[in-house]
C-alpha positions as semicolon CSV with decimal commas, in nm:
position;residue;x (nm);y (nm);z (nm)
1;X;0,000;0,000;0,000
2;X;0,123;0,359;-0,134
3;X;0,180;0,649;0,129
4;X;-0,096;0,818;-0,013
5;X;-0,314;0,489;0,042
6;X;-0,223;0,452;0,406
7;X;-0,317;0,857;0,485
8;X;-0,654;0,798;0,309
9;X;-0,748;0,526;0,518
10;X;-0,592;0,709;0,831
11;X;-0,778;1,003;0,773
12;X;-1,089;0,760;0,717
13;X;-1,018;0,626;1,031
14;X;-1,001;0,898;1,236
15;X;-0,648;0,815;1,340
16;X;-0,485;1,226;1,350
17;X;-0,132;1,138;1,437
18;X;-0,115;0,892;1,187
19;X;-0,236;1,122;0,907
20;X;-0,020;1,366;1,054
21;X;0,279;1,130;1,077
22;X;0,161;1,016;0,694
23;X;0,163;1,384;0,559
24;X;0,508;1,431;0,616
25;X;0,620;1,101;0,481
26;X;0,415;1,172;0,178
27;X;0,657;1,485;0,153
28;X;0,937;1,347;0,228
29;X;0,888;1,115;-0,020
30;X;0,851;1,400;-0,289
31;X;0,483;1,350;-0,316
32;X;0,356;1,717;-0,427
33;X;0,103;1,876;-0,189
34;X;-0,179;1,898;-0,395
35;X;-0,175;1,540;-0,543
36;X;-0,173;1,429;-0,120
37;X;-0,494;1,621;-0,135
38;X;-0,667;1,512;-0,432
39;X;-0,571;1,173;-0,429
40;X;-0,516;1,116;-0,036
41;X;-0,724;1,332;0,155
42;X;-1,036;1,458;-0,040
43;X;-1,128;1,061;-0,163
44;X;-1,075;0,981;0,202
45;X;-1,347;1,303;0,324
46;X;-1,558;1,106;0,005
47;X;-1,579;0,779;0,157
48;X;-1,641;0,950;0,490
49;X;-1,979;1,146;0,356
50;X;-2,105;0,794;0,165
51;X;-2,019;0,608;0,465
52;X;-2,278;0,883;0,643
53;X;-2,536;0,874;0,423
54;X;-2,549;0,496;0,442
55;X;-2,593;0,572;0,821
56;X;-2,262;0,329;0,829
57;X;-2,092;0,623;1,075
58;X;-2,247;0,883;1,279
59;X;-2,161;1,227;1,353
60;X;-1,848;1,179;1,625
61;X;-1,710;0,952;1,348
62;X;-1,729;1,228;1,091
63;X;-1,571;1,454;1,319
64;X;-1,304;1,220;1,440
65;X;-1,218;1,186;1,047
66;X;-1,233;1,597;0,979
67;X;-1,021;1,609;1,344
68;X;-0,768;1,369;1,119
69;X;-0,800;1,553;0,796
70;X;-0,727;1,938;0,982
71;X;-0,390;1,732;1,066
72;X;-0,318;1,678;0,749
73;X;-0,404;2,028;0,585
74;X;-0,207;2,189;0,892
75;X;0,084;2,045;0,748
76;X;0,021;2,125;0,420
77;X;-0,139;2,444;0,392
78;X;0,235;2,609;0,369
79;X;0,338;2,425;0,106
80;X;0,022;2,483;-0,087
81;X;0,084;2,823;-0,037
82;X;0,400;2,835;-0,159
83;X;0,332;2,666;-0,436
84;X;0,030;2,889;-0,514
85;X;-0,205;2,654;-0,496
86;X;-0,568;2,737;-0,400
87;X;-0,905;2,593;-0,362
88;X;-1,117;2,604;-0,721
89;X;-1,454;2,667;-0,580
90;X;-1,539;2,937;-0,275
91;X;-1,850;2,891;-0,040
92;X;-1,970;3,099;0,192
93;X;-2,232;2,963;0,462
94;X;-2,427;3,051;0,764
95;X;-2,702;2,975;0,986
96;X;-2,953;3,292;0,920
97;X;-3,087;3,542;1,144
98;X;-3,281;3,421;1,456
99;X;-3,117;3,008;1,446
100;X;-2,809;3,013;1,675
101;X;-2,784;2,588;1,612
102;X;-2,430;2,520;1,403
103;X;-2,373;2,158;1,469
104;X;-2,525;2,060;1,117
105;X;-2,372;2,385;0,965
106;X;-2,011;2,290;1,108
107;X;-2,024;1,908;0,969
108;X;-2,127;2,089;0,602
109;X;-1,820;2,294;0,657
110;X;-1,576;2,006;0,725
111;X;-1,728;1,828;0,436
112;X;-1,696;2,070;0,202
113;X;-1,351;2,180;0,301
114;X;-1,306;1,784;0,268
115;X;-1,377;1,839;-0,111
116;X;-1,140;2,100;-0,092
117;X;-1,334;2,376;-0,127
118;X;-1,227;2,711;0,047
119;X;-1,503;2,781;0,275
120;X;-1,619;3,100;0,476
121;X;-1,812;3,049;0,775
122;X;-2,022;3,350;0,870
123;X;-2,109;3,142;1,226
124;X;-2,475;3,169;1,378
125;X;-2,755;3,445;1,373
126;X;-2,654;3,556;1,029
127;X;-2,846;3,848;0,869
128;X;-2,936;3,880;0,522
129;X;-2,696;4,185;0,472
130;X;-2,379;3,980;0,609
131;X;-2,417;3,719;0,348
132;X;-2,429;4,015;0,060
133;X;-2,153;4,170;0,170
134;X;-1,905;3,814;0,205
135;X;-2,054;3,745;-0,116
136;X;-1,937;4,084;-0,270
137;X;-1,610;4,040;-0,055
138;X;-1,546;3,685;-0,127
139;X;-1,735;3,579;-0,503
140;X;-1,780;3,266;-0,376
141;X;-1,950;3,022;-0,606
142;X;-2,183;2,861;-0,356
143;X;-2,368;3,019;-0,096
144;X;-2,523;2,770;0,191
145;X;-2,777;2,867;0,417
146;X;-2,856;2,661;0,709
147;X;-3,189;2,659;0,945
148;X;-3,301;2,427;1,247
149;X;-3,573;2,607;1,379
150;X;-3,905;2,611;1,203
151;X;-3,942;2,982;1,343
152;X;-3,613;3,062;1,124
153;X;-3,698;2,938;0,804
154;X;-3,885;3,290;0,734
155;X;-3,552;3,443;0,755
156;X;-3,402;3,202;0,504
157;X;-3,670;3,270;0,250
158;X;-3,610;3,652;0,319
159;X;-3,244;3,581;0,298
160;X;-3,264;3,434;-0,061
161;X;-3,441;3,714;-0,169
162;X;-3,213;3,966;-0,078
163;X;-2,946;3,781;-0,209
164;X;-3,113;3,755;-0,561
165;X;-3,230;4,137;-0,545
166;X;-2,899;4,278;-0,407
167;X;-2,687;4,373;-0,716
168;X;-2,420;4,137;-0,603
169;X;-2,228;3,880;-0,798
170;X;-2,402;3,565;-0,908
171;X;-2,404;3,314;-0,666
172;X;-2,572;2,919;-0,640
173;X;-2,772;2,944;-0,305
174;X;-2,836;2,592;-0,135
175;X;-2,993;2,553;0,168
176;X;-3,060;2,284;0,465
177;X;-3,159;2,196;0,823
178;X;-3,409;1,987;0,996
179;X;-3,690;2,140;0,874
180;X;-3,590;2,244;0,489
181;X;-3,739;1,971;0,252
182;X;-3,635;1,981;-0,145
183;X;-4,036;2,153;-0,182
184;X;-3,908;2,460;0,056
185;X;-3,622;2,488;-0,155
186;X;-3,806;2,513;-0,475
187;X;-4,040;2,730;-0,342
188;X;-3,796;3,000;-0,204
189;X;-3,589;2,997;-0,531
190;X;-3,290;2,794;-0,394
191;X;-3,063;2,601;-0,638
192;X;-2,983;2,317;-0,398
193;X;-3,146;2,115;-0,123
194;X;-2,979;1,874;0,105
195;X;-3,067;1,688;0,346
196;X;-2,690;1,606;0,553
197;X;-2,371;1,682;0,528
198;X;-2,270;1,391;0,288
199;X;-2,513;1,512;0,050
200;X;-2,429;1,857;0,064
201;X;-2,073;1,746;-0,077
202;X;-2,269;1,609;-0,411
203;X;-2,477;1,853;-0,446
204;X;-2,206;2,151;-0,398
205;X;-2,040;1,961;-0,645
206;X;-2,272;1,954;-0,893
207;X;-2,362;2,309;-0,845
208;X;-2,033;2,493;-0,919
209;X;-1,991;2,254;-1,209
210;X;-1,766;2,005;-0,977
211;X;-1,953;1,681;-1,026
């Protein structure tokens, strides 16, 4: 089994000092950074989100395999930067005004950095007018918007409005929570609906043009 091989099942695994360890050998060997992430640690963050959705793993899994993964990308994120390598794909996300809930947010996050997108995470309680302005800051691809709270979804619908009426740079909007179904999404002009954080991956994917 290749370096590479061994970090992707580390990383799978959940097992941060071995990724860790298995970065560095994977450099020391001469591996370039970005080929540890595209074939090493964004197939592993893969496997991870189908494993999910197959209700195979649970949440502390998934984060005990991002925990591994943020290992990995600690080391690496220098030498990516020195070699001027970036992300493709931008998303910005949030939980809108009114939800303060992030767990589901923060699992969307570590997927999608997982598929190695750069990621901006407004936090909780996030009004319309923030998410313009990181979009006009940031021209992210994606936007995601995230709700637990029937009482919030209001503000997500008012949220997608203001994004499409603002002026600002054209952005795919997806959105998610508890109480978001695919009909919600339709019906507030959304481009994406998902319903967990492994799906979110696919469906970010397929939005930017990714899949």
């Amino acid at each position: 089994m290749t370096t590479l091989e061994q970090l992707s099942e580390a990383v799978g695994a959940g097992k941060a000092k071995d990724a860790k360890a298995l970065t560095q050998r994977a450099l020391d060997e001469g591996a370039r950074p970005g080929d540890i992430v595209d074939k090493a640690l964004v197939p592993a963050m893969a496997e991870v989100g189908e494993r999910f959705k197959r209700n195979e793993i649970f949440v502390p899994e998934m984060l005990i395999a991002a925990r591994a993964m943020k290992e990995a990308m600690n080391l690496l994120e220098p030498h990516l930067v020195a070699a001027g390598i970036t992300p493709k794909y931008t998303a910005v996300i949030g939980t809108v005004q009114g939800d303060l809930h992030d767990i589901g947010k923060n699992l969307v996050v570590v997927m999608w950095k997982g598929a190695n997108f750069r990621v901006v995470d407004l936090g909780t309680n996030v009004p319309p007018a923030k998410f313009v302005s990181a979009i006009q800051e940031h021209r992210p691809q994606l936007v995601g918007l995230s709700a637990l709270l029937t009482t919030t979804m209001p503000a997500m619908v008012e949220t997608v409005r203001i994004i499409r009426t603002s002026g600002c740079p054209p952005v795919k909007v997806m959105v998610g929570g508890a109480p978001i179904t695919q009909q919600f999404a339709n019906e507030i002009g959304a481009d994406g609906y998902a319903a967990d954080a492994g799906s979110a991956v696919d469906k970010a994917r397929a939005l930017v043009g990714a899949a």
